[in-house]
C-alpha positions as CSV (number, residue, x, y, z in Angstrom):
1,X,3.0,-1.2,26.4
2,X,3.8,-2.3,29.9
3,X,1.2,0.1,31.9
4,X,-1.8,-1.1,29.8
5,X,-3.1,-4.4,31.5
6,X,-6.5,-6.6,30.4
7,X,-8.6,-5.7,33.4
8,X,-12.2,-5.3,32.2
9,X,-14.6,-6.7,29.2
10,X,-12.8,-5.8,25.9
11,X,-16.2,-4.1,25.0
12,X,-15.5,-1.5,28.4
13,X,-12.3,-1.0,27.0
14,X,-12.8,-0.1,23.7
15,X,-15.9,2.4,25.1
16,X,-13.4,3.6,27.6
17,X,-10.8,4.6,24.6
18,X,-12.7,5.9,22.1
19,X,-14.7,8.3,24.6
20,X,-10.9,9.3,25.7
21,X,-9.8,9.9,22.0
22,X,-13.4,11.7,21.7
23,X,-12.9,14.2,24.7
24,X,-8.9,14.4,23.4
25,X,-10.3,15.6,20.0
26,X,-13.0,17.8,21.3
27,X,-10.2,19.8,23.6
28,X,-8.2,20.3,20.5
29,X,-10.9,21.3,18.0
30,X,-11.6,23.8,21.0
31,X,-8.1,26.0,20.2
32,X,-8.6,24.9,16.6
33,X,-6.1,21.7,16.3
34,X,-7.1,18.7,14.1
35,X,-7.3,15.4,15.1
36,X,-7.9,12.2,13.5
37,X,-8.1,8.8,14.5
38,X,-6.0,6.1,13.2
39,X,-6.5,2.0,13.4
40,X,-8.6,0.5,15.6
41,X,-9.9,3.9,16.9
42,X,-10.8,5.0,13.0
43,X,-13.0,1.4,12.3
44,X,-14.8,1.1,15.6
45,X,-15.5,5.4,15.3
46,X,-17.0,4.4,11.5
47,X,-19.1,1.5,12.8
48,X,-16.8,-1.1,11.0
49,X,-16.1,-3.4,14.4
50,X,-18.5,-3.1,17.2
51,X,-17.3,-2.5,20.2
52,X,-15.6,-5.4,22.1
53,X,-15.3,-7.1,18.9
54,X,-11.9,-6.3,17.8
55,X,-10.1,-4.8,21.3
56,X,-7.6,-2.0,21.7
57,X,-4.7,-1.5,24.0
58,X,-4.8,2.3,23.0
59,X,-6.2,5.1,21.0
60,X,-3.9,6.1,18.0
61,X,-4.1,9.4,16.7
62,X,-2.6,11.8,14.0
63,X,-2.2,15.5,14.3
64,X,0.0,17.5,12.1
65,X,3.3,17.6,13.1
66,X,3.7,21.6,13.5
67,X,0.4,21.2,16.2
68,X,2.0,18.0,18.5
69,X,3.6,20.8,20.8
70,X,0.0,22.2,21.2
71,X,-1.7,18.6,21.7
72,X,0.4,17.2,24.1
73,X,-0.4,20.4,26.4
74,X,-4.0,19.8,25.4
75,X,-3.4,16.2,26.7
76,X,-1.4,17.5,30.0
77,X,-4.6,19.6,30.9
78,X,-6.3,16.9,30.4
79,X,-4.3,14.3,33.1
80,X,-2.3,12.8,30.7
81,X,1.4,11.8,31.3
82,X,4.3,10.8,28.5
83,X,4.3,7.1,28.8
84,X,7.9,6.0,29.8
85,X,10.3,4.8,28.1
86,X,8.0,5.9,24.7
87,X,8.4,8.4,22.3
88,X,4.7,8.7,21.4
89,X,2.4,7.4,23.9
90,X,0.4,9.3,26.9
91,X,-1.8,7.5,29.9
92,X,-3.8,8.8,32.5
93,X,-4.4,6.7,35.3
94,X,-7.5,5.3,35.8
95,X,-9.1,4.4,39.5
96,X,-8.6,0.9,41.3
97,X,-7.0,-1.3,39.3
98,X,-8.4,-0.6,36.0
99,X,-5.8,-0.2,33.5
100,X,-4.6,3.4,32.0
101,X,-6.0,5.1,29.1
102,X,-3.3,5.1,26.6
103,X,-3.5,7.3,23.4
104,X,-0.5,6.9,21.3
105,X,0.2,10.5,19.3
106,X,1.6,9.9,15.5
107,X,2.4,12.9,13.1
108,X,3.0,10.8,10.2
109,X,2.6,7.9,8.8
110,X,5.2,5.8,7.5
111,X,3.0,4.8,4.1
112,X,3.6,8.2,3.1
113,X,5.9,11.1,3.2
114,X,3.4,14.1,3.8
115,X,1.3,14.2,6.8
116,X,0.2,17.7,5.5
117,X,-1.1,16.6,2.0
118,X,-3.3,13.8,4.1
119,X,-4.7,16.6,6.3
120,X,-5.2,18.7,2.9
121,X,-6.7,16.4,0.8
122,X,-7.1,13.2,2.3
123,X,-10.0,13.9,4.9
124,X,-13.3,13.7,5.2
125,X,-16.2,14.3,7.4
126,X,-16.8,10.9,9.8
127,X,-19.5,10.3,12.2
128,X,-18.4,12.9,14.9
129,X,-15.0,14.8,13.1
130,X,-12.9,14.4,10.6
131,X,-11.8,10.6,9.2
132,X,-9.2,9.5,6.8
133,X,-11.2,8.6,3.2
134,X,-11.5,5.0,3.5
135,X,-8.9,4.8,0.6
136,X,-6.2,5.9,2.7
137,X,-7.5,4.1,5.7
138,X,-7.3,0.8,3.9
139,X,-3.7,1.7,2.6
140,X,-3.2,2.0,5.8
141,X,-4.3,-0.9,7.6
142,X,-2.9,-2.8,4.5
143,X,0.9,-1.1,5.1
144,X,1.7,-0.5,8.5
145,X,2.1,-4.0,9.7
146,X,4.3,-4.8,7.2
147,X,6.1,-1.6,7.2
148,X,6.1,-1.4,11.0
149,X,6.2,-4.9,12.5
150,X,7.4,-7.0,9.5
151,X,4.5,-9.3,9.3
152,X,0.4,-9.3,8.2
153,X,-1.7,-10.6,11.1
154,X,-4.9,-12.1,10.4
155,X,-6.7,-9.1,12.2
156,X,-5.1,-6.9,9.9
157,X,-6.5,-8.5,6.9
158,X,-9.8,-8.5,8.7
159,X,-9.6,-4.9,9.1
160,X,-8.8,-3.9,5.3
161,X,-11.3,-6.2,4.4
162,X,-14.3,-4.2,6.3
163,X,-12.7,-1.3,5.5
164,X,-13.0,-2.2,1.5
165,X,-16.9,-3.9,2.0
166,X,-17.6,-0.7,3.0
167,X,-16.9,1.4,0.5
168,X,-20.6,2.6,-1.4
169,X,-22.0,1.1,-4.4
170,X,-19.6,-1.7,-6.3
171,X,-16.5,-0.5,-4.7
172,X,-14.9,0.3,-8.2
173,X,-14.5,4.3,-7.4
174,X,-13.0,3.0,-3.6
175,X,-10.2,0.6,-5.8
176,X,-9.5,3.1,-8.3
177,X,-8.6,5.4,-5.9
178,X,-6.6,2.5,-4.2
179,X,-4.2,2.1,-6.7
180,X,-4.3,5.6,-8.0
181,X,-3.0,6.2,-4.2
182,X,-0.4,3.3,-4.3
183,X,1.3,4.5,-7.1
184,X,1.8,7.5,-6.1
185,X,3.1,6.7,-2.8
186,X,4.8,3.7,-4.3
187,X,3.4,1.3,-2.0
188,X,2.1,-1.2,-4.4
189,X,4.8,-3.8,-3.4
190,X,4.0,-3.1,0.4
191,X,0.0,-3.1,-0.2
192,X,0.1,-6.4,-2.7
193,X,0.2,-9.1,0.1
194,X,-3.2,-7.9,1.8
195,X,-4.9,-7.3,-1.8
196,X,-4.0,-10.2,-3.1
197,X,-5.5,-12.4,-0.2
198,X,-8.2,-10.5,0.1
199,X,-9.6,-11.2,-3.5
200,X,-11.9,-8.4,-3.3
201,X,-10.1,-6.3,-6.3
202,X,-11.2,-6.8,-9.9
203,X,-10.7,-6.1,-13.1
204,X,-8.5,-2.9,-14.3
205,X,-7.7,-1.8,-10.4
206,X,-6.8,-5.2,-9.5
207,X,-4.2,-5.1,-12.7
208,X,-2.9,-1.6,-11.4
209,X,-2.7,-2.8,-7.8
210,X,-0.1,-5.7,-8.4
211,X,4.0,-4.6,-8.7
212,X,4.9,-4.4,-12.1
213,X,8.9,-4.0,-12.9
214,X,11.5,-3.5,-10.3
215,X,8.6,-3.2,-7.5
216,X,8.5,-7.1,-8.1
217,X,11.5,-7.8,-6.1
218,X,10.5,-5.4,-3.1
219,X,7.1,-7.7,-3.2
220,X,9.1,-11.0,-3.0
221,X,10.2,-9.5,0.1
222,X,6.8,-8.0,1.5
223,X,5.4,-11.1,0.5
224,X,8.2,-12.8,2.5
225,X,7.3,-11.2,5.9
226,X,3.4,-11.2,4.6
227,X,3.8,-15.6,5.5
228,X,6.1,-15.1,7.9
229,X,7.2,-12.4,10.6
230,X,11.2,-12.3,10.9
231,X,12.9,-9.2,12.5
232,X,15.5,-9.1,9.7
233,X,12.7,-8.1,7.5
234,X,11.2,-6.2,10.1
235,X,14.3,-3.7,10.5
236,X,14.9,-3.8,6.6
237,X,10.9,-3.4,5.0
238,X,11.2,0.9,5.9
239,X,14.5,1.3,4.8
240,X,13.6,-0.7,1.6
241,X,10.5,1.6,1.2
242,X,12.1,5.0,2.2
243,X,15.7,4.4,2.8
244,X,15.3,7.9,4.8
245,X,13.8,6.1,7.3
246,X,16.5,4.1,8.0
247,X,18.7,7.1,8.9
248,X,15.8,8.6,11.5
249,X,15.3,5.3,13.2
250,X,19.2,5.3,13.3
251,X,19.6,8.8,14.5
252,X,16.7,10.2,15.9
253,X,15.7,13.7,16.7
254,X,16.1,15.0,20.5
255,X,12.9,15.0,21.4
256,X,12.5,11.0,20.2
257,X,15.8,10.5,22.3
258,X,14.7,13.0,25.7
259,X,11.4,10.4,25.3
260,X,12.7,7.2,25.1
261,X,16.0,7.3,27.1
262,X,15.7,10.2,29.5
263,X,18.4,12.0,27.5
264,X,19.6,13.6,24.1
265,X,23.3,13.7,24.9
266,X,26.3,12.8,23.2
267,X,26.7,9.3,25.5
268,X,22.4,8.5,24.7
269,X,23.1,9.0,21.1
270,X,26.8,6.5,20.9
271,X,24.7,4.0,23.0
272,X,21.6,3.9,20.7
273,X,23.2,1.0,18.1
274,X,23.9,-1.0,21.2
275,X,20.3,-0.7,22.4
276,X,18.8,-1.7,19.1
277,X,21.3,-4.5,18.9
278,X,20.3,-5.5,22.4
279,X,16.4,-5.1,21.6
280,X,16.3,-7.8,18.8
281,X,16.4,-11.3,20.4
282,X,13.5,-9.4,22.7
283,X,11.5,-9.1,19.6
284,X,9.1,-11.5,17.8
């Protein structure tokens, strides 16, 4: 994100962010809007990093999709303006030449295709609101690299591996519900790479983690982008996992378009294949 610079200790920063996502959530819970943090924001809230250890660039969040409306006046009020050129983001400029909070708004998440059933049955009380379980946390952390950036960073593997230490006693109720989750969600072939590195997994929910069947040839591929990043697999991980996402990344809704390009028109939609075409050799 191009207004977000490294001015500062990473240990300000992070205090800076999650004291922003804090006042953010306290606004909303005020006109009685839920919000719940996502990423680094969730592990350094539940005490996994400390702060300055792992660093953000921003605060993600997740509200339900029928309150974003609601939440991005709450964030107005507060100072914040839509980051250009981004669908999701919001900064509010900071003095001197400190760089901008950022907190990036999300109403889904691509792992799984009901927001609502996560707010429903997938939350629990945290240290100062509500927090994903650390099930779906860890599917999570374990996913969205892979489904959203094509590759499985070291860091990421750090974080679903303090995410999983964490869980009480042996862990075996916190990898049940793992895999329970996956297979559900089908996201055992997305989830594999980081389990099976991690080694932490035994027994029966290690057996009912791993792809069994057709999901073996989507795991090749995960696996693929798990050793290496490539934007091929970067563009084709989603639609492999939800082909529907392929269609909304391809035609996305006006207020995605009226965000990103400054305009939903007929002209902003033809030119949006050229733009992605033009955006790969940019990427990793």
């Amino acid at each position: 994100m191009g207004l977000t610079g490294t001015g500062g200790s990473a240990a300000a920063r992070d205090i800076l962010l999650l004291s922003a996502f804090e006042e953010a959530r306290a606004a909303a819970a005020a006109v009685g809007v839920e919000v719940v943090p996502l990423k680094g924001a969730a592990l350094l809230e539940l005490g996994l990093y400390a702060p300055g250890e792992r660093g953000m660039t921003d605060a993600d969040v997740l509200v339900r999709p029928a309150a974003l409306e609601t939440f991005e006046k709450i964030l107005g009020g507060l100072g914040y303006l839509p980051m250009p050129h981004s669908a999701d983001a919001w900064y509010r400029p900071a003095p001197g030449e400190a760089p901008p909070v950022v907190i990036d708004v999300h109403t889904g998440l691509w792992h799984i295709k009901n927001t609502g059933e996560l707010f429903d049955w997938g939350l629990e009380p945290g240290p100062a609101g509500l927090s994903l379980n650390l099930a779906d946390l860890f599917l999570h952390a374990a996913a969205h690299p892979l489904l959203h950036h094509g590759e499985l960073t070291p860091r990421a593997l750090e974080d679903c591996a303090r995410i999983a230490r964490s869980a009480p006693g042996d862990g075996s109720k916190f990898w049940a519900l793992c895999a329970r989750k996956a297979e559900v969600y089908g996201l055992r072939p997305a989830v594999w790479p980081a389990v099976s590195r991690l080694g932490l997994a035994e027994g029966p929910a290690l057996e009912a983690l791993r792809p069994r069947g057709a999901e073996k040839i989507k795991a090749a591929l995960f696996e693929r982008a798990a050793r290496k990043h490539s934007t091929a697999l970067e563009y084709l991980l989603p639609a492999l996992y939800r082909p529907a996402l392929l269609a909304r990344y391809a035609v996305p809704d006006r207020r995605f378009m009226l965000r990103r390009y400054g305009s939903a028109g007929a002209a902003a939609y033809a030119l949006r294949p050229l733009r992605l075409l033009l955006s790969v050799p940019r990427r990793r």
